[in-house]
C-alpha positions, -999 to 999 in steps of 0.1 A, spaced: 341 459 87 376 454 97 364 431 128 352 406 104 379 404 82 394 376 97 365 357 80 366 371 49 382 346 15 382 375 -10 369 412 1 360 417 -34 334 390 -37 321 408 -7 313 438 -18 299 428 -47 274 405 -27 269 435 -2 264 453 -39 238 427 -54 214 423 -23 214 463 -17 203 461 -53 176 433 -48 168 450 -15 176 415 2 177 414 39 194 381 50 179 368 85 199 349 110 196 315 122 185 326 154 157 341 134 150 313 115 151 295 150 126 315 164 105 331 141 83 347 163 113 375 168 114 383 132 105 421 134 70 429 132 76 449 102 85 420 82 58 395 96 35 417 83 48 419 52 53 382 47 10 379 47 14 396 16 32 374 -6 27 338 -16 45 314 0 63 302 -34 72 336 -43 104 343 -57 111 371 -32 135 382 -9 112 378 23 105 345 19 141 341 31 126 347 67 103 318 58 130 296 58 118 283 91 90 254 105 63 278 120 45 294 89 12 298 90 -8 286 57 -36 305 63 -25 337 75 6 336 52 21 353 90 44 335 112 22 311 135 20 278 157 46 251 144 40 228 119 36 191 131 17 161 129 14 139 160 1 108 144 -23 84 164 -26 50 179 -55 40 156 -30 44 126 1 33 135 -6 6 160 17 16 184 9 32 217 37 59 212 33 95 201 49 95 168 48 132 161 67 147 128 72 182 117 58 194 83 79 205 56 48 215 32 51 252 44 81 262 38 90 278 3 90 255 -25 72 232 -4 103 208 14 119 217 42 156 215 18 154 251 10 171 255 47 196 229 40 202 253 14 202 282 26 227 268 55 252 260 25 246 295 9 251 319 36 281 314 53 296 315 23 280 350 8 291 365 38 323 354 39 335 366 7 339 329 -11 308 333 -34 304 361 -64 269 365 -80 285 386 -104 307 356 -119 299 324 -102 269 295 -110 258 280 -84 259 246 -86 232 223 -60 240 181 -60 208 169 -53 188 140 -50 152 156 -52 140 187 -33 178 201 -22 185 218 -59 148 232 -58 159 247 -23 191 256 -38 177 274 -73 151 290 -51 175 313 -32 196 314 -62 168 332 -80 162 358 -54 198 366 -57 199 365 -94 223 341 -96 224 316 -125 215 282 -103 223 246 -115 202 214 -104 215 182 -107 195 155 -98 187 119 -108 171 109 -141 146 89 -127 127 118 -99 97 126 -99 83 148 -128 69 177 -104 106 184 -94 114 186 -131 90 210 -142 94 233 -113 128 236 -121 130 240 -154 98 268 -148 123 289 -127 147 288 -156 174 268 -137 205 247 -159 193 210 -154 217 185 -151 199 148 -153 224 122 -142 224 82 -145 201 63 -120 176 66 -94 178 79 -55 211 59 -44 232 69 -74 249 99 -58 285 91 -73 273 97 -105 257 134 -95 297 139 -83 311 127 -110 290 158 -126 302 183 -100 338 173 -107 334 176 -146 313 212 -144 342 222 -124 374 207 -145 350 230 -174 350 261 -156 359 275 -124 325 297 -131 303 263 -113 307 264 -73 297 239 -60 272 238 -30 276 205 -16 250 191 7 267 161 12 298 179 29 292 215 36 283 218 76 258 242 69 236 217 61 237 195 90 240 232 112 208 247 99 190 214 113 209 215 144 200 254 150 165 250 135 150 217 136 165 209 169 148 237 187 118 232 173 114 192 183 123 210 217 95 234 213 72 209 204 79 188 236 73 221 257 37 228 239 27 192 250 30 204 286 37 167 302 69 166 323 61 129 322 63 125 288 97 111 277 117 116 241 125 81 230 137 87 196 145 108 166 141 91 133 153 106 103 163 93 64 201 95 65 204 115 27 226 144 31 229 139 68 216 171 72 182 165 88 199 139 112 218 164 127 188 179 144 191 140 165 230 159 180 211 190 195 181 167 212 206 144 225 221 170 245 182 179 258 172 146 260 205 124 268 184 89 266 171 100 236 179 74 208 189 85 173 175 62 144 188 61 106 162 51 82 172 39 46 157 17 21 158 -20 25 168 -23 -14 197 -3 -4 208 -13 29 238 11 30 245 17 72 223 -18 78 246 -47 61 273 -22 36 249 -31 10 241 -12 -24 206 -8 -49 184 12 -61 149 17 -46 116 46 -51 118 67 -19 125 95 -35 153 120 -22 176 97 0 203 91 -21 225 71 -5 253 38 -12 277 65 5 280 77 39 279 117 38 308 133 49 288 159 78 271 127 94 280 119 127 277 78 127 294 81 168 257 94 173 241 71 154 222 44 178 198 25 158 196 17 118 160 9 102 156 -3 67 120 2 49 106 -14 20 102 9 -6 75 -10 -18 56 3 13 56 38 14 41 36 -22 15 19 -11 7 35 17 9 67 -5 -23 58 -22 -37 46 18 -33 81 24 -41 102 -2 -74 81 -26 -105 87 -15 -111 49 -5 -80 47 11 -86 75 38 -126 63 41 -110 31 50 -84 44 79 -118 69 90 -133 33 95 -106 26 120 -110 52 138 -85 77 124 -100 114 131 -110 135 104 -83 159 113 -60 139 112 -70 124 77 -69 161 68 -35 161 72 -19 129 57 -15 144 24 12 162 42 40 132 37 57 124 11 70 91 0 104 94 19 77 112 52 60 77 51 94 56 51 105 80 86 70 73 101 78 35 96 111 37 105 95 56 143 69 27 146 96 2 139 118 15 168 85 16 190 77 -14 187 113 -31 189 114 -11 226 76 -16 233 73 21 238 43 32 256 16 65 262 43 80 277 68 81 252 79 101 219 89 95 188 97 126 169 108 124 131 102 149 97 76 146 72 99 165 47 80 169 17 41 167 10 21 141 -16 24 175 -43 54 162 -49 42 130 -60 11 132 -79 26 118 -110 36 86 -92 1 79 -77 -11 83 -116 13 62 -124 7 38 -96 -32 43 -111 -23 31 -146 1 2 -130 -23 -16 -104 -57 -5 -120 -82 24 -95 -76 23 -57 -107 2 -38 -116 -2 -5 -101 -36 -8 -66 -27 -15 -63 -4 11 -75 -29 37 -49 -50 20 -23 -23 19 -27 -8 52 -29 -45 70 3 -53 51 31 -20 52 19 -11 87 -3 -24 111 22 -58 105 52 -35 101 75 -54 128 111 -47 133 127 -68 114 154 -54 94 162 -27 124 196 -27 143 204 -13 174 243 -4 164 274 -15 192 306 10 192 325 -14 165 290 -12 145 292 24 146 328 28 138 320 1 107 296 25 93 322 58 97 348 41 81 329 38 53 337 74 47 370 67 39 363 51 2 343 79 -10 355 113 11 398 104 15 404 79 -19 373 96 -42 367 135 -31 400 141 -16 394 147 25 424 149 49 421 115 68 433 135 98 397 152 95 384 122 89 399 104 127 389 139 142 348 134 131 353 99 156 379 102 182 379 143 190 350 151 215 352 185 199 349 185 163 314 184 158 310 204 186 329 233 170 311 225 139 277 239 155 292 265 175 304 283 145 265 292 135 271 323 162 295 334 141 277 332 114 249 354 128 274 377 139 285 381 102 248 378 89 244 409 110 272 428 97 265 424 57 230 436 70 243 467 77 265 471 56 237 468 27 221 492 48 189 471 35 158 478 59 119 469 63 
């Protein structure tokens, strides 16, 4: 291993990660992998229609990717939604990838795994001693405890007090330490301020943070970008044109994937979608708002604002609503009536509350650029309504039963007169506005170099280097591989 060791923090912690997934009989894959699923070895796509999709086992690392197949439990076409004219009222494909299949059901668990590897590999984690510690604002920690469990590693959520029940319970099933901090979505200081006193109590808590480790923002980059690319390929019409990306801001990790499309697609637009009730890129503002796992009032430290063209701010009032459109029985009789397919009715139970505020945010920009048949929208429908059940019960015993009423009422009202107010196509000062912001939380409250911080905007290469570096992760994926001597 000697031609890795100029990666390596402590060769000690190495070995005793080599030690514990020899033990486990865990065989990490690489992002390339993950990329591309289809080249997983045969052996272990076989093997992968034998266990459950949520099962805490080591092969469901390789699902860790956008193309698994529900019914087959194999590796199969991608997962994606291309949602219709007779839905959202604009002519524009708005077509958004699927994060129901991946384990634990959101696509975080790769933001997860981005954060994990690179540093199991490198010799800066030790399952034997540390906890590992996932700052969270909904489905990251589950991610994040997930692959903690198929390491045996003691895993810590933290996550707002006010999330959804489901995200809860799954947590505390898989016998994670919850930590259940002040506030709602956009309170992410206080789930630092938790980090920072788990780590003044013991050195034991590493801290995995989404918010500023790049292998976040890398895994998207890698993974969701080719995929969006894929996508484009499999609809096979040269004269089709990629408009725009759309994605929540959060962690900044699943905006990332915008950085790889805009190097396939250089008129491609990038779009940041927040809530309205905190309008954090849109006017500096601050709140608290319902679309679940978004947190925000902060500008994450791994987002690239220079690439940022276009901020869109959603109601939060209106994915709710829409959420029961979607998902009660009158609510989807009444979109059939439109002219919505069964098919795709099928598959709107697919998006989450935070899925719902990106598809707005996309018919937004669409209709702000009057976008046509011939142009693309892509975005990501992160999580699924499972994650939300409890709120549409709650919603239940709030507004009284669904009727066919209210979703004429609700559709008319959150989209088909969704209009683009409240969007903003950024200029360069507007852009550097919104990465200055950085400096308050990252330089004054977590302690960046401002050096770093003048690199992210003024060096053409840091963020190239940034995504470059997954090759070398792959390299070193491959070589702990080995040197488990783990096979399938």
């Amino acid at each position: 291993m000697d031609n890795w060791n100029w990666n390596i923090e402590n060769e000690a912690f190495l070995q005793k990660t080599i030690a514990r997934c020899k033990e486990k009989n865990i065989l990490l894959p690489t992002f390339a992998q993950l990329r591309n699923p289809q080249e997983i070895p045969a052996s272990i796509q076989n093997k992968l229609k034998e266990i459950n999709l949520n099962d805490v086992h080591p092969l469901n690392l390789f699902r860790i990717n956008w193309r698994n197949d529900a019914v087959t439990g194999g590796i199969g076409d991608i997962n994606y939604v291309e949602l219709p004219s007779e839905l959202t009222g604009v002519k524009a494909k708005i077509i958004g990838l699927c994060g129901k299949f991946f384990p634990t059901g959101a696509h975080k668990v790769g933001a997860s795994f981005g954060c994990l590897v690179p540093n199991l590999v490198t010799g800066k984690f030790n399952p034997e001693y540390h906890k590992a510690v996932w700052p969270s604002t909904g489905n990251y920690c589950r991610g994040g405890v997930f692959n903690s469990a198929l390491l045996g590693v003691h895993g810590v959520a933290i996550l707002p007090e006010e999330m959804s029940k489901e995200r809860f319970d799954w947590l505390y099933a898989m016998g994670a330490e919850v930590f259940a901090t002040y506030g709602c979505e956009s309170n992410v200081k206080e789930i630092y301020d938790k980090c920072h006193e788990l780590g003044a109590e013991s050195e034991q808590y590493y801290i995995f943070n989404q918010f500023e480790q790049f292998g976040n923002t890398a895994w998207h980059y890698e993974v969701t970008g080719h995929t969006f690319e894929d996508i484009y390929k499999l609809l096979g019409n040269d004269n089709l044109r990629v408009r725009g990306y759309v994605s929540a801001t959060g962690s900044a990790g699943t905006i990332g994937a915008g950085d790889y499309l805009k190097k396939v697609f250089p008129t491609m637009k990038i779009v940041a979608s927040e809530a309205l009730q905190c309008p954090t890129l849109l006017m500096n503002g601050y709140g608290a708002h319902r679309i679940e796992g978004i947190g925000d009032k902060h500008i994450p430290w791994i987002h690239n604002t220079k690439n940022t063209d276009y901020v869109a701010a959603i109601n939060d009032e209106h994915p709710l609503r829409l959420l029961r459109t979607f998902n009660e029985p009158e609510g989807q009789e009444y979109l059939k009536k439109l002219g919505v397919s069964d098919a795709v009715l099928a598959k709107l139970p697919y998006m989450g509350i935070s899925s719902i505020s990106n598809m707005l945010s996309a018919v937004k920009f669409a209709k702000y650029n009057e976008l046509n048949e011939n142009d693309v929208v892509f975005t990501v429908f992160t999580d699924s309504v499972e994650m939300y059940r409890s709120r549409l019960a709650e919603l239940t015993q709030e507004l009284g039963n669904y009727s066919a009423t209210a979703a004429e009422v609700d559709y008319s009202v959150c989209l088909a007169n969704q209009n683009y107010d409240n969007l903003k196509e950024l200029t360069y000062p507007e852009k550097k506005a919104i990465h200055n912001l950085k400096y308050f939380t990252w330089v004054e409250q977590q302690g960046k170099d401002v050096a770093e911080l003048n690199a992210q905007w003024y060096s053409e290469e840091y963020w190239e280097e940034k995504f470059r570096t997954v090759a070398h992760w792959d390299s070193l994926i491959e070589q702990f591989n080995a040197a488990t001597g783990v096979t399938i």
